[in-house]
Every structure is written in C-alpha cells, then in structure tokens.
N, C-alpha and C positions, 0 to 999 in steps of 0.2 A: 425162566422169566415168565411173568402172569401179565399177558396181556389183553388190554379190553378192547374192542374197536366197538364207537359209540354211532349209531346208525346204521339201519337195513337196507339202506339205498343202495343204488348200483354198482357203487363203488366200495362202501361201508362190505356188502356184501361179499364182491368179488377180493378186497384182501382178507377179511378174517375166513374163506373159506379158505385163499390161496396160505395162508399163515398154518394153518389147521391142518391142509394137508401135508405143505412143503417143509414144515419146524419142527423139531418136539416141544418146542415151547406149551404152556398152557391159556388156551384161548379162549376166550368170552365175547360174546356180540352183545350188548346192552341197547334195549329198543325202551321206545318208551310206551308200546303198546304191547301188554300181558298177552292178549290175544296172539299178536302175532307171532310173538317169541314164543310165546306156547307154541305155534304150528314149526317155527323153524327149527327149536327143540326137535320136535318128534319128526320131521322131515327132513331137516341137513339143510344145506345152500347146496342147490345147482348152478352149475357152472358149467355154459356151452361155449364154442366160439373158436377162436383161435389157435387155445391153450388145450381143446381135449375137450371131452364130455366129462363132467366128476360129479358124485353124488357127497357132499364132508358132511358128516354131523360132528354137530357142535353145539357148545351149551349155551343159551342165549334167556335173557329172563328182561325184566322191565323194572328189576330190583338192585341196584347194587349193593345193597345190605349181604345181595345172595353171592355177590363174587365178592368181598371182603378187597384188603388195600393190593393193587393193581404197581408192577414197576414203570410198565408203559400202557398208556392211555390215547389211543388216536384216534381223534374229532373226524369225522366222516358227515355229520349233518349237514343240511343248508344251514348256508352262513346266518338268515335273520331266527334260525334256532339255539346259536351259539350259546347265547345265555343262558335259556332253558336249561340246553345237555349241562353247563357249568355248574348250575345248582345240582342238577340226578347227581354228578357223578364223586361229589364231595367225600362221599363213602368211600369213593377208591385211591386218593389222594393220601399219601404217606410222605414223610420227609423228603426219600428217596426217589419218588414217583417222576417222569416225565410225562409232558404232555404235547401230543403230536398235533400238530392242525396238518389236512391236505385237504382243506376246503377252495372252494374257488373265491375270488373277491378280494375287495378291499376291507380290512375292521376286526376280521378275527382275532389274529394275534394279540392285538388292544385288549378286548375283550379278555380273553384266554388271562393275561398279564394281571390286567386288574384283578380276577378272582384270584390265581396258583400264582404270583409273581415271577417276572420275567426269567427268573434262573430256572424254572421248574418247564417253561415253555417252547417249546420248537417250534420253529415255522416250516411250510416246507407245500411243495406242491410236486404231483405227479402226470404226466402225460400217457397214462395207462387210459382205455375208453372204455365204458362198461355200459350197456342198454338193461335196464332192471323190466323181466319181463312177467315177473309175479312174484308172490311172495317169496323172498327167498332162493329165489329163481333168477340168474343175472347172464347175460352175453358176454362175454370178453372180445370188444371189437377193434382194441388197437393196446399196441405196446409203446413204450418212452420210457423216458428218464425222469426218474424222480429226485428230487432235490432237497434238503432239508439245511437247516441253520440258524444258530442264537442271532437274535436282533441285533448284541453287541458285536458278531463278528468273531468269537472265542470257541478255540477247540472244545471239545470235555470229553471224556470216557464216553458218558451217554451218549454224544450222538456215534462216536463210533460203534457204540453197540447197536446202534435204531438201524445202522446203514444195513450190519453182517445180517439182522433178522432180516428185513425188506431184501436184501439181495438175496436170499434164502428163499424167502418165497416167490421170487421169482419176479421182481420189481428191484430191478438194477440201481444201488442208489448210492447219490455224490451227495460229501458237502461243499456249501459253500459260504463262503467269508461276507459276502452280500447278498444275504437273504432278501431283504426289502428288493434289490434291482430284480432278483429272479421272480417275487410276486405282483411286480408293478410290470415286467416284460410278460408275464400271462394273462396278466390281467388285459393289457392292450389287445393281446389276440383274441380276449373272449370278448369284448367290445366291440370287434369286430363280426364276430362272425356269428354269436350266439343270440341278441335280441333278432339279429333279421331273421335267423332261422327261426326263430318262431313265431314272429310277423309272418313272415310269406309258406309257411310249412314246408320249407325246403331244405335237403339234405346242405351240409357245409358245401361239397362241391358247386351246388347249382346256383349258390348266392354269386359267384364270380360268372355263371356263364350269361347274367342278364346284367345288359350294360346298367341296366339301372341303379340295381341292387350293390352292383360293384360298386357305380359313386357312393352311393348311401356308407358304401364298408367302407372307402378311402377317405370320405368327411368325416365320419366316427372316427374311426383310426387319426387322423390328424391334427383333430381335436382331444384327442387322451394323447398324444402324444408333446404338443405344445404343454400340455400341462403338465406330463413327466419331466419336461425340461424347465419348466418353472421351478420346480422343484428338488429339481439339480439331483435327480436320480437316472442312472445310468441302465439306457437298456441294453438286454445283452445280445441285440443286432443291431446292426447300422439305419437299415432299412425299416421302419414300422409297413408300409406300406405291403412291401413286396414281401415281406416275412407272414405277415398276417393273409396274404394270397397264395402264398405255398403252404402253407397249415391247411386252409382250402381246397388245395388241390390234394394234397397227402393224406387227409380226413375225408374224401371225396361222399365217401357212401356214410358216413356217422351220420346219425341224428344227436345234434349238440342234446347237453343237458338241458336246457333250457326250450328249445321243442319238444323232449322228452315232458316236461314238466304241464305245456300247455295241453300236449296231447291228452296227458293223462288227469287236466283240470284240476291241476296242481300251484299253488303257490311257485312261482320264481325269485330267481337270486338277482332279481333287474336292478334293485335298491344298492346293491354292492358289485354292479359291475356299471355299466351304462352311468348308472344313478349317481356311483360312487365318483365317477370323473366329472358331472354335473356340481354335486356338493363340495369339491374340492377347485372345481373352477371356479364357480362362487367366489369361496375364500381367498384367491388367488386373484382374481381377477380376469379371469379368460370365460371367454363367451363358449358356450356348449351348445350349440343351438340344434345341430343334428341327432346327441344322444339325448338331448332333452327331450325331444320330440316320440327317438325312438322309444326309451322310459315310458315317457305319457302312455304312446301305444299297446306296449307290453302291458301295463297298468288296465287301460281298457277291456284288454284281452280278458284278465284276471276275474276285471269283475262280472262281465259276459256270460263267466261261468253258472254263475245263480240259475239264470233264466233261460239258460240254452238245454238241450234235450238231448239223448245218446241218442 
C-alpha cells in the first residue's frame, strides 16, 4: 500500500513517522513547502515522548507529481487548509484511492466530498497528542483511540484495511457506524477546552482549576451542546459537562493544539471549532453568546500577531 500523509504538523508528522517505521508499507509526507520537505528528506522525523526516542527517514517533497497515484491519502492539515491540500493532492487520487480526514473541527468531510465524492472519503478522528517542536521534530504526548467511518454508516474492505495499517503503527483503531456523532462528541470537547487555552496560556489542566475559567468551559460546553441536540446528533457520553472536565484532568499537562498555534503565531482552527457551533447556532436558532465571544477573542489574538515582538 502507497500511502501519503498530507501535512508536517505535529500530528501529520508523528503518524507518517509512526507509519514509516511500524509498516512496510510505502510512505510519503506531502508538504506544501519545498523547503521544508527538502530538510525532512534529508533529516527524517523525530519523534520523542512517550513512544521512545526514533530518528524515520522518509521521503517527503511539495510535489505530488513526485509520489504518483497514492491507495490511501490522510488529511493531517488545519481544517481552513482543507481546500488548498484538495487541489495539491489531485495527482494522487486514483479510482481506487481512499481519503482520510483526522483533522479536528466541524466542515472537513463536506469539503473532502465535494472534491473525491463521498465513496472515496473517510471521516475519522484520533485522540493521539502530539507537540511539533521543529521541523520535523514532534513529542508524542498522549495515546487514544482513533475512530474512522463512511458518512453513510457502510462497512467496505477499505476501512478495514485503513484500521490493520493505523493499528500497526501503533494508533489502535475502531469503526464506527456513526461517524458524524463521534466528530460532533470531539468537537464539543475541543470547545471546551482549546479556545481557553489559548486565551489564558494555560495547560488543559489548569483551565478547570480556576473557577473562572471553568464557568467559561461549562457555558461553551452548553452551548455546543444545546445545539448538538437541536440537531438530533447523539453524543457518545451522557454528560457533556463532566466528560469535557475529565478530558481536562486526563490531558492535564498537554498544551492543546490551538495554544500550540498562538504560541507559535500561528493561524488557529477557532472558525471550525468555537466558530463552527456559533455558525451553526445561527442557522438553528440558539443563542452562542459565550463561544462567540470566545471566537472574537481568539480572533484578536490572531491579529495581535503583526505588531507584537519575540
């Protein structure tokens, strides 16, 4: 199997290393900066953390001309890149091709559909933690379970082949019949946890241990939550509240991706997590007023960046 994993982020990096070394499969990272791929070429991905020290080289380019038609194809980018990586990766798209999303957010899948249509598309999210700490260079700071699944709910060969690779490199993976409930139940917990962190530069733990910040995470959380039930989508706990403060405690020392992202005066995924329960209340008719607010702020952050100074 010729697989490509699209994006050098923390996570893009930490499976096509883990792929690379754990598989015999044939592995490609597709960046969309020649530069860098030039360097992770001649360098490999590191990989520290939990998992072991490992040095994988592997072949990685900014061309997909250069790795020709690909069986499996998995989306690693930020979500408002989705489109972008959709055009690069046309080159690798064959009859037979599948395409992975383990992006975070609300919209990818859509996306993904409309270009490769939805037979050709998997959804799927993973509770793996990864801190990208240079080029190429990534932490492996927590393990989970990763999930995958057709929008319809329909077995296929392919996803049982996506699960044996993933579980091979060491990313234990189920399907399931209700994809959508498992991407709208993660979505709720990164609504919670990941704009504060990067508002208040605090580790996931520490946003629960300030009663403040906790209401802030229980009025978000409540608010994506009324509107998953508007919506008549089933999460897969009882509790939004108290599931989204054990993720907290259990993630205690992570820096979310999206503090990762301010820290390092990076564009955020806020438009499709926070943003995405705002736009969708909208349509719906439920009042967002807390992720609204947090949105805005993230937003501020963002643009802050221009004029602020290392």
């Amino acid at each position: 199997m010729k697989i490509v994993v699209v994006g050098p982020g923390a996570l893009g990096c930490l499976l096509a290393g883990f792929l690379k070394l754990k598989t015999t499969e044939t592995v490609w990272l597709l960046d969309n900066s020649p530069e860098r791929a030039k360097k992770i070429s001649e360098s490999g991905i590191r990989i520290e953390g939990m998992s072991g020290n490992h040095t994988v080289k592997i072949d990685a380019t900014a061309d997909a001309r250069d790795i020709g038609l690909a069986d499996l194809v998995i989306i690693c980018v930020k979500s408002y890149s989705t489109e972008d990586a959709s055009k690069e990766i046309k080159d690798l798209i064959a009859e037979n091709t599948s395409v992975l999303t383990l992006q975070n957010g609300i919209g990818n899948v859509q996306i993904l559909n409309d270009y490769f249509g939805a037979d050709k598309v998997i959804a799927g999210v993973t509770n793996h933690g990864s801190t990208l700490l240079g080029i190429g260079h990534v932490r492996h700071a927590g393990k989970g379970d990763t999930i995958i699944g057709k929008s319809d709910g329909k077995l296929s060969r392919e996803l049982k082949d996506v699960v044996t690779v993933l579980t091979k490199a060491g990313f234990p993976a189920k399907i399931s019949k209700d994809i959508d409930s498992v991407i709208w139940s993660k979505l709720v917990i990164n609504v919670g946890i990941n704009a504060l962190t990067a508002i208040t530069r605090l580790n996931n733990g520490k946003i629960i241990a300030y009663e403040e910040a906790r209401e802030l995470l229980r009025s978000a959380v409540q608010e994506a939550a009324r509107v998953v039930k508007r919506k008549r989508i089933k999460l897969s706990y009882d509790d939004p509240i108290q599931k989204v403060e054990s993720v907290a405690k259990a993630t205690a020392i992570n820096v979310s991706s999206m503090l990762q992202d301010v820290l390092n005066k990076s564009r955020t995924e806020i438009d499709f997590i926070n943003g995405a329960i705002v736009r969708h209340g909208k349509a719906i008719g439920i009042p967002t007023p807390v992720n609204e607010m947090l949105t805005r702020l993230v937003k501020i952050i963002e643009k802050s960046y221009e004029g602020s100074k290392d």
